[in-house]
C-alpha positions in Angstrom: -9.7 17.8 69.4 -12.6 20.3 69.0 -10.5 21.9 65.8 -10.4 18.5 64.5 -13.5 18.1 64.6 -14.9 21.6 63.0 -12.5 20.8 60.4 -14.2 17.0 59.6 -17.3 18.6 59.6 -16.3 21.1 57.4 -14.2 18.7 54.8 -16.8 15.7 54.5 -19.8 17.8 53.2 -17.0 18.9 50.9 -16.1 15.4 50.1 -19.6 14.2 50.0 -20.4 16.5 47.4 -17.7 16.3 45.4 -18.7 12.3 44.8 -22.1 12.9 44.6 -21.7 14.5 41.4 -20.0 12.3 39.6 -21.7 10.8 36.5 -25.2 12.6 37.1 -26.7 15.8 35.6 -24.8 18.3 34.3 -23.3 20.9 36.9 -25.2 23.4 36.2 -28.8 22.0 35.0 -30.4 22.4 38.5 -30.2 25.1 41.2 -27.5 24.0 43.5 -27.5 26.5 46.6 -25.0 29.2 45.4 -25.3 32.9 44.5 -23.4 35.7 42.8 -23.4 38.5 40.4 -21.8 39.7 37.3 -20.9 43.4 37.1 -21.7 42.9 33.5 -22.8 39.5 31.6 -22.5 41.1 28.3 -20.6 42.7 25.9 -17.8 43.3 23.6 -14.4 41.7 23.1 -12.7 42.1 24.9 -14.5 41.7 27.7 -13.7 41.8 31.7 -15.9 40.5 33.8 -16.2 40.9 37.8 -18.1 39.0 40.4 -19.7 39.5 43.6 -20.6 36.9 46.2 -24.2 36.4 47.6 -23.6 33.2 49.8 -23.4 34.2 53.3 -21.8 31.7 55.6 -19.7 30.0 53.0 -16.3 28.5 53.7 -14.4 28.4 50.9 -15.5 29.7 47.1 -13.9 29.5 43.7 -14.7 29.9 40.5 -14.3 28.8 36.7 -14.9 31.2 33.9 -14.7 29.2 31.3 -17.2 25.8 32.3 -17.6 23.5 29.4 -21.4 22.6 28.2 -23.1 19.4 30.0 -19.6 19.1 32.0 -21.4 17.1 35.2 -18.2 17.1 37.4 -16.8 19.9 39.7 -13.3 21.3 37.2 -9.8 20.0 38.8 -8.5 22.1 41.3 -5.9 23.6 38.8 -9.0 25.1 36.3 -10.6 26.8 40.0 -9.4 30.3 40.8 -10.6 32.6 43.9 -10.1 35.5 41.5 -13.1 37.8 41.1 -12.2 39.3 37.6 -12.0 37.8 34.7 -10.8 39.0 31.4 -12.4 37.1 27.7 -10.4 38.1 24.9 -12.4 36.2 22.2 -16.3 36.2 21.2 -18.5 33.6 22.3 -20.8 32.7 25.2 -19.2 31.4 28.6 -20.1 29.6 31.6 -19.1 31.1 34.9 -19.0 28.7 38.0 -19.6 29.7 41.3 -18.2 26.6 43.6 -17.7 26.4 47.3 -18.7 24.4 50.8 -20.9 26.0 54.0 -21.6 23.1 55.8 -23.0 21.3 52.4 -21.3 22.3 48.7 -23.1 24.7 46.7 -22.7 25.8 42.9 -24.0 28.5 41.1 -23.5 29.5 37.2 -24.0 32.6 35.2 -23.7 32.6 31.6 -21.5 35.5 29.6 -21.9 36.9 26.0 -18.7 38.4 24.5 -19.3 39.8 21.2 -17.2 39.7 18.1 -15.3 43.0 17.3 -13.1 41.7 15.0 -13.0 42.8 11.3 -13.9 40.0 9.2 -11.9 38.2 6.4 -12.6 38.8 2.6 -10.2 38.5 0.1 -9.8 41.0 -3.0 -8.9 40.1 -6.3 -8.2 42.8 -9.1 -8.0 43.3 -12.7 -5.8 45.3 -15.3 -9.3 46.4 -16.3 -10.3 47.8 -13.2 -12.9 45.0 -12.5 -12.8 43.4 -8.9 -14.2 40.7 -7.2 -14.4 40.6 -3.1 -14.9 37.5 -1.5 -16.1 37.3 1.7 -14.6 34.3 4.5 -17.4 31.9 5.8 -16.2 31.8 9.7 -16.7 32.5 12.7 -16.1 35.7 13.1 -18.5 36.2 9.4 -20.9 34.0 11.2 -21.1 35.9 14.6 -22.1 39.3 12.9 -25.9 39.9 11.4 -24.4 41.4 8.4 -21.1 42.7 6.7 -21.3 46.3 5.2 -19.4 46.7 2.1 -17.7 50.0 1.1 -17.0 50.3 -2.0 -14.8 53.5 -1.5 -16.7 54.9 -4.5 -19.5 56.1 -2.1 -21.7 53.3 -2.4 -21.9 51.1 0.3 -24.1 47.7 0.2 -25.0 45.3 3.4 -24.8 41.7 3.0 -27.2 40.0 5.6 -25.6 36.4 6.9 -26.3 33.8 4.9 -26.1 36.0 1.7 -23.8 36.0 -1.3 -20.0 35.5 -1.1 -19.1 37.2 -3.7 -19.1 40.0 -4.9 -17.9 41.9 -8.2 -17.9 45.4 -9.2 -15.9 47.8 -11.9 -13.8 50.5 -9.6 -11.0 51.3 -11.6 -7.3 51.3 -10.7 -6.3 50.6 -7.7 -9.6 50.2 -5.5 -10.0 50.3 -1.9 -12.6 48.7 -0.1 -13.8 48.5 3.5 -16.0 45.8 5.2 -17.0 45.5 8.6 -19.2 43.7 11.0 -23.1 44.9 11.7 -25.2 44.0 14.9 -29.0 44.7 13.8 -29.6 46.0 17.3 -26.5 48.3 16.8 -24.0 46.1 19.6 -20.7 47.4 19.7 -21.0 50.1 17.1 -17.6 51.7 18.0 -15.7 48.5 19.3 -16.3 47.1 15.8 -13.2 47.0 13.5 -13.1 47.1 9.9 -10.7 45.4 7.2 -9.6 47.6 4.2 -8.3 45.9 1.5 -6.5 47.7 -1.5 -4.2 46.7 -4.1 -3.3 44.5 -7.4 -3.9 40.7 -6.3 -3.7 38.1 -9.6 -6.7 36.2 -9.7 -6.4 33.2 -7.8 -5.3 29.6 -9.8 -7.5 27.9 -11.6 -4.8 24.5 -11.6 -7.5 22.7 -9.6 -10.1 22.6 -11.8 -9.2 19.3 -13.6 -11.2 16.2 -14.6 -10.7 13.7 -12.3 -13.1 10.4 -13.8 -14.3 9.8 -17.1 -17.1 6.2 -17.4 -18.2 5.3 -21.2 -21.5 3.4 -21.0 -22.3 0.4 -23.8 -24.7 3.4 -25.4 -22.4 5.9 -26.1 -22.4 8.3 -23.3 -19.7 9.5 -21.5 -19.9 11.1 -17.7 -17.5 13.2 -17.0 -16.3 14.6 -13.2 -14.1 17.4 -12.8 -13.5 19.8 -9.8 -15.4 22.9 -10.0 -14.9 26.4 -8.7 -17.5 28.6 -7.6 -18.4 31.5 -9.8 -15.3 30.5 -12.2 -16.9 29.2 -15.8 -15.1 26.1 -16.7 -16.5 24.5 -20.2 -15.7 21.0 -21.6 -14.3 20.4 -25.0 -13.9 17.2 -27.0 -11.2 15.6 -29.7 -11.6 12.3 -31.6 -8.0 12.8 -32.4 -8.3 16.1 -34.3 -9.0 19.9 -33.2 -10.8 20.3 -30.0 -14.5 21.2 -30.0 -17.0 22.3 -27.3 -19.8 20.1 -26.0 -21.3 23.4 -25.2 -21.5 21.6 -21.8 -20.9 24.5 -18.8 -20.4 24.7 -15.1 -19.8 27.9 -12.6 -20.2 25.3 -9.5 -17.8 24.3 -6.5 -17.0 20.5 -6.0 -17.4 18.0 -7.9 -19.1 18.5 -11.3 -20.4 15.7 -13.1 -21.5 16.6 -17.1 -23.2 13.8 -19.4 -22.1 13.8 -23.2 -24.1 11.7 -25.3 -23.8 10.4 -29.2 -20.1 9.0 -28.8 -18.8 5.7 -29.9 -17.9 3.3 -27.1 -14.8 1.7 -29.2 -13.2 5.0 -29.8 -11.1 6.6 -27.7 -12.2 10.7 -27.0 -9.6 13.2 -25.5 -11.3 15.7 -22.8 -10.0 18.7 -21.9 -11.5 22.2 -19.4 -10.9 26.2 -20.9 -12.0 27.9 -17.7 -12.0 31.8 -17.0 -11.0 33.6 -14.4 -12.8 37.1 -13.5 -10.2 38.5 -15.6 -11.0 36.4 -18.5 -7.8 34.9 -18.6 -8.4 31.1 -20.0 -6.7 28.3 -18.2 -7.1 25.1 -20.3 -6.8 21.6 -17.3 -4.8 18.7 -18.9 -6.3 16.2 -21.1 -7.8 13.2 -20.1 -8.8 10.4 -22.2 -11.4 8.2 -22.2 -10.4 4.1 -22.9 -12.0 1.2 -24.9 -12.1 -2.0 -24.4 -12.1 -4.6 -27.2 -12.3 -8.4 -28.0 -9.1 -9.6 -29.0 -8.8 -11.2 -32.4 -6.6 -14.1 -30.6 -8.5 -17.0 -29.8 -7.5 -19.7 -26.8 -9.1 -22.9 -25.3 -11.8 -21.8 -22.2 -10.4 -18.1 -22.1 -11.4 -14.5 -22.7 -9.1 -11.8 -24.4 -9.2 -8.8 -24.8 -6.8 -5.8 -25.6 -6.8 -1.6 -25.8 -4.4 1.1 -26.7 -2.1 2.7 -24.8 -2.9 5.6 -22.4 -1.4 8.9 -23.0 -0.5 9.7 -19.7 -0.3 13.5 -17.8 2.3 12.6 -16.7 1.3 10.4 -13.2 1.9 6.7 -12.3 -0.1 4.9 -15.0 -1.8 1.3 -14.0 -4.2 -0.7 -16.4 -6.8 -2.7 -14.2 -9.5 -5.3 -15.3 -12.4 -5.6 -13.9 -14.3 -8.5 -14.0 -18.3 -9.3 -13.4 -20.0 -12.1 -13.5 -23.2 -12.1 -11.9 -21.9 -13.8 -8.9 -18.8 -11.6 -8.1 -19.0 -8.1 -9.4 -16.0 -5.3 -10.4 -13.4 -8.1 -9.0 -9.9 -6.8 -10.1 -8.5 -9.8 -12.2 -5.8 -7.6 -13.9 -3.0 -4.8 -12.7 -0.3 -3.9 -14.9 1.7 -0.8 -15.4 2.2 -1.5 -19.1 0.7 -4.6 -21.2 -2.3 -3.9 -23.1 -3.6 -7.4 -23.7 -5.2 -10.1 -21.2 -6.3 -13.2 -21.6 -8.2 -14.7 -18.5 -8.3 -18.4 -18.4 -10.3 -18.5 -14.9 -13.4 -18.6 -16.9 -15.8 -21.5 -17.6 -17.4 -22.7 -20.8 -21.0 -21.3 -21.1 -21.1 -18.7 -18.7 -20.8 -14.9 -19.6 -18.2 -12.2 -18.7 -18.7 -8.9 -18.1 -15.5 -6.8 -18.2 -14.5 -3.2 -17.8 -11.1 -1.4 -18.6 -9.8 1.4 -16.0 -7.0 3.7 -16.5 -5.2 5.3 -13.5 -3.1 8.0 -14.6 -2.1 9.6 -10.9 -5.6 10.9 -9.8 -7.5 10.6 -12.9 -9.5 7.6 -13.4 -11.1 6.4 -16.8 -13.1 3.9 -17.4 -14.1 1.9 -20.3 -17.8 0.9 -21.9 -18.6 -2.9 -20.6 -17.2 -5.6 -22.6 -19.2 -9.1 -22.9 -17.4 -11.9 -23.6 -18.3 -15.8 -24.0 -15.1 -18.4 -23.8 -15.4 -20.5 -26.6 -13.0 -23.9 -26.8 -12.0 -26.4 -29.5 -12.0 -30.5 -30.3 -9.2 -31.9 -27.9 -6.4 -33.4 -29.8 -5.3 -37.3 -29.0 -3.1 -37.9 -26.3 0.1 -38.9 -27.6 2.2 -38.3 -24.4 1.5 -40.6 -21.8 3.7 -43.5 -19.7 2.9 -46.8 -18.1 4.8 -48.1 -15.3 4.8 -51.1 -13.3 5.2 -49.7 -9.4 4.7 -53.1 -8.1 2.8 -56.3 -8.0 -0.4 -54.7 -7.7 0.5 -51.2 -8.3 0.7 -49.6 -12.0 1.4 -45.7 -12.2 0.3 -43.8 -15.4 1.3 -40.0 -15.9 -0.4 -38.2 -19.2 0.8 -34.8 -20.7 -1.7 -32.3 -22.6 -0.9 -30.3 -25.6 -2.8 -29.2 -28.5 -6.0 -27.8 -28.7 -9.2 -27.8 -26.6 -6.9 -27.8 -23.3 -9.3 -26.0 -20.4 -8.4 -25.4 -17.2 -10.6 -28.2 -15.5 -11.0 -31.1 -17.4 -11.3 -34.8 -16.7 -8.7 -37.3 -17.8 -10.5 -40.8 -18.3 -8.1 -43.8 -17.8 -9.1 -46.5 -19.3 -8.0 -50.4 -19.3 -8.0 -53.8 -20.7 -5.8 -57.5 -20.2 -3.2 -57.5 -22.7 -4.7 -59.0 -26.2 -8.2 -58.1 -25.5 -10.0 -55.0 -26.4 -12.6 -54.6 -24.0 -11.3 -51.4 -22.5 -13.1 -50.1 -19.3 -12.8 -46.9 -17.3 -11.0 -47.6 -13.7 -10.3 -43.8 -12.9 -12.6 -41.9 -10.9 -15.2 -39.0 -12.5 -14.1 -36.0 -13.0 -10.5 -36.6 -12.5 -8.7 -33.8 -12.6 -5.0 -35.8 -11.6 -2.2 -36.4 -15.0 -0.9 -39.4 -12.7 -3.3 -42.0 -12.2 -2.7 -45.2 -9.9 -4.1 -48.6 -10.5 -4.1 -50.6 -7.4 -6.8 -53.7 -8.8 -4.2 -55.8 -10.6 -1.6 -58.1 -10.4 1.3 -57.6 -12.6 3.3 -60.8 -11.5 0.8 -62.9 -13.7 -0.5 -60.0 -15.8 -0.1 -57.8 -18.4 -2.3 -54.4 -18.3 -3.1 -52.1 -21.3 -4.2 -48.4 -20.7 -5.4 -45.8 -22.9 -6.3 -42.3 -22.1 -9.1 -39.7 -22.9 -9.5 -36.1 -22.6 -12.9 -34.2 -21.6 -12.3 -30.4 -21.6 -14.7 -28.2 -19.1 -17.1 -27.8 -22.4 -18.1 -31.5 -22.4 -15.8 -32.1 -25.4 -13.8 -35.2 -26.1 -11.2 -36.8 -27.4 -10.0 -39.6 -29.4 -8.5 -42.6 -27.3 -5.4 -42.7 -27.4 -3.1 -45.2 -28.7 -2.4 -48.6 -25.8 0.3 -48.8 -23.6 0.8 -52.1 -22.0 3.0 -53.1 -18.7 6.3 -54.9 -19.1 6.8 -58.0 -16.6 10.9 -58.1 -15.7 12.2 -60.9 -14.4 15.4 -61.8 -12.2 17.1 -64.9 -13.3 20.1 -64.9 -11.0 22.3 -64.7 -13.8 20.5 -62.4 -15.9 17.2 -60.5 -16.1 14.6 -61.0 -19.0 11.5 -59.1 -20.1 8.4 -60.3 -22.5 9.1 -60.0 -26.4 6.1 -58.9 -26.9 5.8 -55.1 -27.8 3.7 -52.5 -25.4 2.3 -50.6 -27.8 0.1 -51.1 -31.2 2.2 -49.5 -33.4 5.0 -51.3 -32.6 8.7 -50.3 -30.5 11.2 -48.6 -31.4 13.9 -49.9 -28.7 14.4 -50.7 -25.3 16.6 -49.6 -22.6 17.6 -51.1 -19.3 18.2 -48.2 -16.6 20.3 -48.9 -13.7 19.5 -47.6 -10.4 21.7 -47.2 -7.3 20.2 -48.6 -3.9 19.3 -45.1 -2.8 16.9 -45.3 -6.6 19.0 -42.6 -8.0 19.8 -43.6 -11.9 23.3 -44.5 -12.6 23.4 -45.5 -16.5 20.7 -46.2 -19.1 21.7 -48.7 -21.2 20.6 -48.9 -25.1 19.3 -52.8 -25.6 18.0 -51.8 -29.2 15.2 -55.1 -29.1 17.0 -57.5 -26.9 14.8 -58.6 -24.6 17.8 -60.4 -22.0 20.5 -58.7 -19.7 23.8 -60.8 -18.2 24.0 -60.2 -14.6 27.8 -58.6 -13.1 27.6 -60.0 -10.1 30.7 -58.1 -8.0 29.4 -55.0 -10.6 25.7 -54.8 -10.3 25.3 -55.8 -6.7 22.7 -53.3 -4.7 21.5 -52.2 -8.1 18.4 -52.3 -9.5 17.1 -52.2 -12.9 14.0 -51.4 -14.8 13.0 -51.7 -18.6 12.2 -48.4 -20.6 10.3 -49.2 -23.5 9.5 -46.1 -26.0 7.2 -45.3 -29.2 7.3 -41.8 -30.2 6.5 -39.9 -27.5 4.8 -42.8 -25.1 6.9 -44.8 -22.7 5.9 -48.0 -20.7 8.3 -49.0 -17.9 8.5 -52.2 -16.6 8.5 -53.4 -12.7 12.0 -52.7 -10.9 14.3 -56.1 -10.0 16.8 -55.6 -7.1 20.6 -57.1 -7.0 21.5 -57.9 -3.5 24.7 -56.4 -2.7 25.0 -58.4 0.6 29.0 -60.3 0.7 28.4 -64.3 -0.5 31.7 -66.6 0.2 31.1 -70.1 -0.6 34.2 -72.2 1.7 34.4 -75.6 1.3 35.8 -77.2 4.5 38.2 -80.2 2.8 39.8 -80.4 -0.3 41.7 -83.4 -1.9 44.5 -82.5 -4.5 45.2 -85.9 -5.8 45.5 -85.0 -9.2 42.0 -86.3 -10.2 40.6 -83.0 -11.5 37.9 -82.8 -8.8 38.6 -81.0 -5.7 42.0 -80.3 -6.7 42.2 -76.7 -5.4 41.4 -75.4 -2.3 39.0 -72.3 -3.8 36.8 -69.4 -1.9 33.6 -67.8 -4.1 33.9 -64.3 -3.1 30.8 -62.3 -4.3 30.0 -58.4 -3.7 33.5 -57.8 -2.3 35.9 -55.0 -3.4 39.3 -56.5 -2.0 40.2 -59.9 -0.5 43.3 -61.5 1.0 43.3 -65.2 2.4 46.3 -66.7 4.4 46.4 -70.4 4.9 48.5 -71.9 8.1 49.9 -75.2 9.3 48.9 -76.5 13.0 52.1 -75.3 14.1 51.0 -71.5 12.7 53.3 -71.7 9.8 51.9 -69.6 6.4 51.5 -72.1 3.4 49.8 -69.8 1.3 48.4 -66.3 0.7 46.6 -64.8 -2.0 44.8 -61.0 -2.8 42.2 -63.1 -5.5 39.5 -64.8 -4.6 40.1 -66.5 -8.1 42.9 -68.0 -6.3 43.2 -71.4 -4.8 45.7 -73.2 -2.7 47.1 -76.5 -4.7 47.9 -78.3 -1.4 51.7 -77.5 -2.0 54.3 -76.1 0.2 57.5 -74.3 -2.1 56.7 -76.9 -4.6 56.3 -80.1 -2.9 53.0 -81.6 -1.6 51.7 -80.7 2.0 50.8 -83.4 4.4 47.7 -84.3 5.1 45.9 -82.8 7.9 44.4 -80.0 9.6 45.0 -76.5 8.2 43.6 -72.8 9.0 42.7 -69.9 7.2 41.9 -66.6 7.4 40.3 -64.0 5.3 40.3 -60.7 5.4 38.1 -58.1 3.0 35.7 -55.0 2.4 32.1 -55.3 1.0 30.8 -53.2 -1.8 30.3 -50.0 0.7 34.1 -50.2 1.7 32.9 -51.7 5.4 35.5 -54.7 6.4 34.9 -58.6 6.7 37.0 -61.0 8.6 36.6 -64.9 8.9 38.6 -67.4 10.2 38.1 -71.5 10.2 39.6 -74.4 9.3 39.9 -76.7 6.2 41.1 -80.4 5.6 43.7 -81.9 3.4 43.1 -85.2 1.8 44.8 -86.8 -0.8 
């Protein structure tokens, strides 16, 4: 029990401090009761380090030798080691932490510096002329030294404090050998240090990524060119209108991106750019030509739309895109074009009055070029008359009217007027809506049963232009007569009808036959044929069409069966006859009382005479029945009975 309890009071300081420094200060930015030495908390890589404990009384220590900056918890258990030696293999400055329990925890750090020794990186480049160029490596190990000594094997030595050149060129001759090496001022590892020789023929490096990446034409005739840039490497910019290349005289012996401003060019012409740079052996590299773009008005003139067109790109050889941009006050560089190979647009999603600002880019792989701004102004012309248009009677108060556009002045919003009159007056009033934007226009505030309706139609384009009305087209009143179906004489239209034709439609409205009717004006009913059809009149004049209201045929079975007949040879009622209507087939039988089968008959037009093989039946009661299939093939049976009177 008592070792239970030296080991509780031994584990919960332990515990205790282990959450009491979560999520506070840093481990190591206050005292926190440990102690221990470093044999040696400086020097040169590689460096081994050994410690020495100064807590008495502890219970358990460990330590990490590698303690990251502001870490504010106590390192995993698989980061703690109870070795006392430590070896760093790399420059840089450490944390060492001392960790351990007596009675309460207890930390203590020790910071270590490990100096580079390492011989830093430089690269050598050489010349069939004997001229060299040394480049020194901005890293870390460059950047943990004060200085780098340069030996130029020639006896001359030169020492380049941190933060000094780069590079470095000098005439040596053939085959050149040259020694750097790292330099503490205060003289710090002076025989750790190790030094780099570089010797050698190395071809100067490429100068493929100097290239011009952007070329932007303003409306003033300067161009802006960007290109990539190598340090120390002369790259100069030369221009072509078409013919031999010439310099700008524009230079640049910069890294990154290089932007150079030529002035005096003309926007609408298209310039070809090229680089000539040289490397330190004056070998000339030329980068590939890029081209600058125009953009121009298009000689092509459409209703309420911009155009505009450009010449094709000669392309380096990467995946070439045209792209419009488009700016117009409200929505600026918005891409309103992408193609891979037209070199004309024509944007109709502009509006009457309002100017366009629009600007050309190239993409040929990486390169981009863009043109000089282009402003445009949609112009539009007079609207031609309306000479396509229907009327149709949809019914009793309902008239439909659908319009079709061609011609000139036709914009992109627009508003159709509908206008209307009584048949024989011309006192023609709008009844569509402003601004109505809809070819189909319904009428809902008439009554066609008692009524014929004229319409006419107008066009206003976005510019406020109009028009002329176009010519009248009146409704057409059909009528059922049972019998037959009749329509008004009078012609729809002003300039007189051509013809008219009567279009049959099955129940489900789908059109089974247009018949011509040249200028009849009256249609004979089939009865059996036309049942569950419907018809409407077509009327047409050029190009404009009035239809008239639809009349339906009932196709529902009629049999008209009279219940006593008298053949007595006085002409009326001779026959005993059944009026079949909307029936495919039909079959009657006609029996005595006692069952027997008098007569029979597959036609309606059919009729029983009252005679039996011949000779006249006696009077009486008598039955029939009927069998037979409606117009949709679905069957029909009746049975009754009939007297015979003479």
């Amino acid at each position: 029990m008592k070792r239970i309890l030296l080991l509780l009071s031994l584990l919960i300081p332990f515990l205790l401090f282990s959450i009491g420094v979560k999520g506070q200060a840093p481990v190591c930015s206050n005292p926190g009761g440990g102690a221990f030495d470093v044999a040696q908390s400086e020097g040169c890589a590689p460096l081994t380090v050994t410690v020495t404990n100064k807590k008495t009384g502890a219970d358990l220590i460990e330590y990490v030798y590698d303690l990251a900056k502001g870490q504010v918890d106590i390192p995993d258990k698989i980061l703690r080691t109870s070795s006392t030696s430590y070896s760093y293999t790399k420059a840089g400055t450490y944390t060492i932490l001392q960790w351990g329990t007596a009675v309460v925890g207890f930390t203590a750090c020790k910071d270590i510096v490990v100096r580079e020794t390492a011989a830093p990186n430089a690269q050598l480049t050489t010349c069939k002329s004997g001229r060299v160029r040394l480049t020194l490596v901005d890293d870390a190990i460059y950047q943990a030294y004060d200085a780098i000594e340069i030996d130029w094997g020639n006896g001359q030595k030169i020492k380049v404090n941190k933060g000094g050149l780069l590079i470095h060129d000098k005439v040596l001759g053939i085959n050149p050998s040259v020694k750097i090496k790292g330099i503490y001022n205060q003289g710090f590892c002076a025989s750790e240090v190790k030094s780099n020789t570089l010797t050698g023929l190395i071809n100067p490096p490429s100068l493929a990524s100097i290239k011009i990446k952007r070329i932007e034409m303003s409306a003033d005739g300067k161009a802006l060119i960007v290109f990539n840039g190598m340090q120390d490497i002369e790259s100069e910019l030369f221009i072509s209108d078409g013919g031999q290349f010439a310099t700008t005289n524009k230079k640049s012996h910069v890294s990154g991106e290089v932007s150079i401003l030529v002035e005096g060019l003309d926007p609408s012409k298209v310039y070809n750019f090229k680089l000539i740079s040289k490397d330190i052996c004056d070998n000339p590299t030329d980068s590939p030509i890029a081209n600058s773009v125009a953009l121009k008005k298009d000689i092509v003139v459409s209703d309420e739309s911009n155009s505009m067109t450009w010449s094709s790109y000669s392309s380096s050889g990467g995946p070439l895109v045209y792209q419009i941009l488009r700016d117009n006050g409200t929505s600026k560089d918005e891409l309103v074009f992408n193609s891979a190979d037209a070199l004309f647009f024509s944007d109709d999603k502009v509006k009457c009055g309002e100017t366009y600002t629009y600007q050309l880019l190239v993409a040929d792989g990486d390169v981009r070029s863009y043109s000089a701004p282009l402003e445009l102004v949609p112009t539009t012309s007079d609207p031609e008359k309306i000479t396509t248009a229907s009327v149709a009677v949809d019914d009793v108060n309902l008239v439909s009217t659908l319009v079709s556009f061609s011609g000139n002045g036709i914009t992109s919003t627009y508003n159709l007027i509908v206008e209307r009159a009584n048949a024989g007056s011309s006192d023609f009033l709008q009844v569509s809506p402003p601004g109505n934007q809809s070819i189909n226009y319904e009428d809902t505030d008439v009554n066609t049963s008692s009524t014929s309706y004229c319409y006419r139609f107008i066009y206003e384009n976005s510019c406020k232009k109009i028009s002329p009305p176009s010519d009248p087209i009146c409704s057409i009143l059909l009528t059922n007569n049972i019998q037959d179906i009749s329509w008004s004489d009078k012609s729809p239209f002003s300039s007189g009808i051509e013809s008219y034709d009567l279009v049959k439609m099955d129940a489900a409205g789908a059109v089974q036959d247009e018949m011509p009717k040249q200028l009849e004006t009256r249609h004979a009913i089939d009865l059996n044929a036309d049942g569950n059809s419907s018809f409407k009149v077509k009327a047409k004049s050029g190009n404009m069409i009035s239809y008239s209201n639809v009349v339906s045929i009932s196709g529902d079975v009629i049999m008209l069966i009279p219940d006593i007949f008298t053949p007595n040879g006085d002409t009326h009622n001779d026959k005993f006859e059944v009026k079949s209507i909307f029936t495919n087939s039909f079959r009657i039988r006609i029996y005595s009382r006692w069952g027997e089968m008098v007569f029979q008959s597959e036609n309606a037009v059919d009729g029983w005479d009252g005679n039996i093989s011949g000779k006249p039946a006696a009077d009486g009661h008598y039955v029939y029945k009927i069998e037979a299939t409606t117009l949709k093939g679905e069957p029909i049976s009746k049975t009754g009975g009939l007297m015979l009177v003479r």
